[in-house]
C-alpha positions as CSV (number, residue, x, y, z in Angstrom):
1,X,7.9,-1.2,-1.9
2,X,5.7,-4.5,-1.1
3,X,5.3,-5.5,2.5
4,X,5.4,-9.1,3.2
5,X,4.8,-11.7,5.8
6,X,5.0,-15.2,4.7
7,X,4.8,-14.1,1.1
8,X,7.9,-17.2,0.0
9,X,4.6,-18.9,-2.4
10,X,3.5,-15.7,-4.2
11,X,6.8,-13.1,-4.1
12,X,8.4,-15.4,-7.0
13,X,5.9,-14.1,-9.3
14,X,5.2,-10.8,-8.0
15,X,9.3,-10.1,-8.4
16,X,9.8,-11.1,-11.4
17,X,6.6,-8.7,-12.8
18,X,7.5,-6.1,-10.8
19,X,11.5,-6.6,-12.0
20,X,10.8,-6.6,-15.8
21,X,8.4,-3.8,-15.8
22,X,10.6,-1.5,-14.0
23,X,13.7,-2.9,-16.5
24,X,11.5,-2.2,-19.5
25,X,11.0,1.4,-18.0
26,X,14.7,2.4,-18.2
27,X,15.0,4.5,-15.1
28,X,17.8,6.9,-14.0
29,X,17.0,5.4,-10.6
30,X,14.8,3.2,-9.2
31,X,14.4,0.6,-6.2
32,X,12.9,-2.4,-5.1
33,X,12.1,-2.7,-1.4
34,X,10.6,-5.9,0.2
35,X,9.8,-5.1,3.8
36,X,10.1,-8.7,5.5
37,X,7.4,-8.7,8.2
38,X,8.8,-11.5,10.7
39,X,7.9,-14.0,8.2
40,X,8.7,-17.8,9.4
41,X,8.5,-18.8,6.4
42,X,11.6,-18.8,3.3
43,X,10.2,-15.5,2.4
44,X,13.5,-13.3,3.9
45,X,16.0,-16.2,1.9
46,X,13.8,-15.9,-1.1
47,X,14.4,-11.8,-1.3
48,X,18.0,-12.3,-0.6
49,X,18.6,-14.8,-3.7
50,X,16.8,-12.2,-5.7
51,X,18.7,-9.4,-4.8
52,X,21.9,-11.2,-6.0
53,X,21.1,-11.1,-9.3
54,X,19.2,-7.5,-9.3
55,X,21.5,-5.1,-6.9
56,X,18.4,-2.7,-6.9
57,X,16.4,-5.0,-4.8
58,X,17.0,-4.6,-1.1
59,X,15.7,-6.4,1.8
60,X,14.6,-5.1,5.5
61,X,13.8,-6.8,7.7
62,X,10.9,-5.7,10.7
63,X,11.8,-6.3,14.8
64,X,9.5,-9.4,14.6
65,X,5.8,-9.4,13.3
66,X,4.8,-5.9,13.8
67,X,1.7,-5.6,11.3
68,X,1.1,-4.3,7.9
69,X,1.0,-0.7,9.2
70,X,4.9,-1.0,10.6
71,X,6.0,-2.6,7.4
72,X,4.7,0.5,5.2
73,X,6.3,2.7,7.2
74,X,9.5,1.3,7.3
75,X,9.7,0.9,3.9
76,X,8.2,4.5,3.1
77,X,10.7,6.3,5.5
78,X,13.9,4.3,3.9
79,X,13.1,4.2,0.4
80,X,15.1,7.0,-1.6
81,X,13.3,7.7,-4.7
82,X,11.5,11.1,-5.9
83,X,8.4,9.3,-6.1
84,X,7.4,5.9,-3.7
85,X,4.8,3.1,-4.9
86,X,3.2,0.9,-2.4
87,X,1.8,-2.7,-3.6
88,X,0.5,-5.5,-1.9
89,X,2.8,-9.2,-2.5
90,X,-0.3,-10.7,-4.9
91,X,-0.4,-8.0,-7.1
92,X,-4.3,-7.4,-6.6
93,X,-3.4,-4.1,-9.2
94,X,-1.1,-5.0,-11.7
95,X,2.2,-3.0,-11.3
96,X,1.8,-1.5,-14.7
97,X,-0.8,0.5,-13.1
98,X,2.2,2.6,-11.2
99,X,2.7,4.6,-14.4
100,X,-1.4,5.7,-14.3
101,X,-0.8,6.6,-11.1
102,X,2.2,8.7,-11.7
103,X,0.4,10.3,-14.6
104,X,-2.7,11.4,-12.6
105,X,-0.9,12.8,-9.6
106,X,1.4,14.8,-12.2
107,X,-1.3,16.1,-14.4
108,X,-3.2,16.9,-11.4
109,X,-0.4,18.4,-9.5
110,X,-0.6,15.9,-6.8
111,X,1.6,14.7,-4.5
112,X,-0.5,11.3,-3.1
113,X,-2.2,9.1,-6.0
114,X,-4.4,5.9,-4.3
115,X,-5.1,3.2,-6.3
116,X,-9.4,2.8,-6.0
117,X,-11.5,-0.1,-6.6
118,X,-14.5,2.4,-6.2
119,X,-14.1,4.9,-9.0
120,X,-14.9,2.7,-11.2
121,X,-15.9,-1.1,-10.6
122,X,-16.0,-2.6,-13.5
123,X,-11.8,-2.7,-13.7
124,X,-12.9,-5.0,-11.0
125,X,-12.4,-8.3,-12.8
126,X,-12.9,-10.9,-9.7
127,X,-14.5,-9.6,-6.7
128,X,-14.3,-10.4,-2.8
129,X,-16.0,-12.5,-1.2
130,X,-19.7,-10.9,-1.3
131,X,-20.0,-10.6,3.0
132,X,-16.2,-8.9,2.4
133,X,-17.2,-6.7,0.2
134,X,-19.8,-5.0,1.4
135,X,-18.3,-4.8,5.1
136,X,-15.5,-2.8,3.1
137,X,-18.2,-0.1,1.9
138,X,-19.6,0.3,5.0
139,X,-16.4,0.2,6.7
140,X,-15.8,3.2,4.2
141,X,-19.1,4.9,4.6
142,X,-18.1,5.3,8.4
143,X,-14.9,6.1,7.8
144,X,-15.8,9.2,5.7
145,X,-18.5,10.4,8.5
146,X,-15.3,10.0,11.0
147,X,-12.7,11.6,9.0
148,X,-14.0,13.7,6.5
149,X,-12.1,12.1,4.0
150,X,-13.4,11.9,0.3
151,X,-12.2,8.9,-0.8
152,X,-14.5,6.1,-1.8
153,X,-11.7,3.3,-1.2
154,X,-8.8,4.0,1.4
155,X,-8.1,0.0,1.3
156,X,-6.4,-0.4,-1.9
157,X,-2.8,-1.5,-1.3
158,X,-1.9,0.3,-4.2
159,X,-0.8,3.6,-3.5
160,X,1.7,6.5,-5.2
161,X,3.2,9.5,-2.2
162,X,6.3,11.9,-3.4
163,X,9.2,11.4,-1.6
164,X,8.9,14.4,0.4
165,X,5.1,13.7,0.7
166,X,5.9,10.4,2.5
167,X,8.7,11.4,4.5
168,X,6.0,13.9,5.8
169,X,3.1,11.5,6.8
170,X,4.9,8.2,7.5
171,X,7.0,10.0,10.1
172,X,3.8,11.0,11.9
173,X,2.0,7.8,11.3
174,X,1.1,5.5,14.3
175,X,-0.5,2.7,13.5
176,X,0.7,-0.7,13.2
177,X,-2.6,-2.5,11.6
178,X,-4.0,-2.5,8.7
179,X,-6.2,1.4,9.3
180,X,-3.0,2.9,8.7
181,X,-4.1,3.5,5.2
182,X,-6.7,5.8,6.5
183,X,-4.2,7.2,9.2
184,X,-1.8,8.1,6.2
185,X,-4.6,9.8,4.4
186,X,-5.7,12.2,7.7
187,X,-2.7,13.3,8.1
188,X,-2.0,14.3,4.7
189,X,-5.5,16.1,4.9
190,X,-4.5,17.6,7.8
191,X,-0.9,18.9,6.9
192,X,-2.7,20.0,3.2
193,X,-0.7,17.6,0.9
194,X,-3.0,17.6,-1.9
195,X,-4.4,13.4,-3.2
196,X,-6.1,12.2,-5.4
197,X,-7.8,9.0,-6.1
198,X,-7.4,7.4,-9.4
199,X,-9.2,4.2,-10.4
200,X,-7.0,0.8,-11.2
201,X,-7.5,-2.3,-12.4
202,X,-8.1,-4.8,-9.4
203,X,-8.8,-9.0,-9.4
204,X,-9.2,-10.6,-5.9
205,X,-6.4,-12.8,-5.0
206,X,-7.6,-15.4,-2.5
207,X,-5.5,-15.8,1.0
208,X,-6.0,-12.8,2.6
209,X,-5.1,-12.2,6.3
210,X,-7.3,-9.6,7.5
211,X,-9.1,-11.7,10.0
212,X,-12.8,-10.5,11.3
213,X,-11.4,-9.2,14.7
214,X,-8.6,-7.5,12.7
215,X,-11.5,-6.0,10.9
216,X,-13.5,-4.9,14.3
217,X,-10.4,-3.6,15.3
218,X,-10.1,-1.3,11.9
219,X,-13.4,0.7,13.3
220,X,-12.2,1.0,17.2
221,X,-8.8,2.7,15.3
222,X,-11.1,5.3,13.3
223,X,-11.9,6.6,16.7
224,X,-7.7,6.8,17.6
225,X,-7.0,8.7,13.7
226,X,-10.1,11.2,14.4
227,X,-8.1,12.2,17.9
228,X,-4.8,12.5,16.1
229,X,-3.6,16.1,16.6
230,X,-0.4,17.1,14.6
């Protein structure tokens, strides 16, 4: 599932890697879901020319722009599934990745695997912008103190639930920005679904849209998860 808003420039690429991987894999079943974010751009035609040619490719379309947290969680709640991936439009972690991810939450008996930059930086092979990347860590070392989550990197848009798994958190989840991440991964904590954080390969893709008050507004939101009572 790949959220996407104005995403007509890079989702060429990013379908056709994401379509021959999953062709080369053979599945009994499997999906692709673009979750069209009130894009004014071609980005909606763009999907719909694809999915013409590959019938597992589907198209939904958000009331407006609603935010990266809305688009997650539409797609997460209509995908169908036994197990549902979660990748940003640029590929940041190759989609390959998917099957590490699958692997670890198996083996580990699992049922959330989130992609981390932090486990082990050097699959980092092009970095954020220095001032970005060490407003992430903090960001991070607050959000633990908040939370009492464990997880070094919550901001990776690459991300593994079971079906059942995400039908569980993404009916409870809230938020509409880009902390839903961390929102996802309290409530799983708090309803005991068991995750684990695998490391992935991860190269910076320049053109991101997390703005500095979007990323102000990621520590007010910490203070909204901690309060969330399920």
């Amino acid at each position: 599932m790949i959220p996407a808003y104005n995403e007509e420039k890079r989702l060429p690429a990013t379908l056709d890697r994401v379509l021959a991987w999953l062709d080369s894999l053979k599945l009994e079943f499997a999906e692709v879901i673009v979750v069209n974010d009130g894009s004014t751009d071609g980005t909606a035609a763009l999907v719909e020319r694809y999915a013409k040619k590959h019938p597992y490719l589907r198209l939904l379309n958000n009331p407006g722009n609603r935010g990266k947290g809305y688009s997650v969680r539409h797609g997460m709640l209509e995908a169908r599934g036994e197990w549902v991936l979660f990748s940003d439009a640029d590929l940041s972690t190759p989609i390959e990745d998917a099957s590490n991810l699958y692997a670890v939450a198996l083996g580990a008996e699992a049922d959330i695997a989130i992609g981390s930059r932090a486990v082990d930086r050097s699959l980092v092979s092009v970095h954020q912008p220095a001032m970005r990347e060490l407003s992430g860590r903090f960001f991070n070392l607050v959000m633990r103190m908040v939370t009492g989550l464990p997880f070094r990197d919550t901001q990776c848009g690459f991300k593994l639930y079971r079906a059942s798994a995400a039908r569980e958190v993404f009916s409870r989840q809230k938020l509409d920005g880009f902390s839903f991440d961390v929102e996802a991964l309290y409530i799983a904590l708090r309803l005991g679904i068991p995750a684990i954080e695998v490391p992935v390969r991860w190269a910076n893709v320049e053109g991101t849209k997390v703005s500095a008050f979007t990323g102000l507004q990621s520590f007010a939101d910490l203070v909204k998860i901690r309060r969330h009572r399920e």
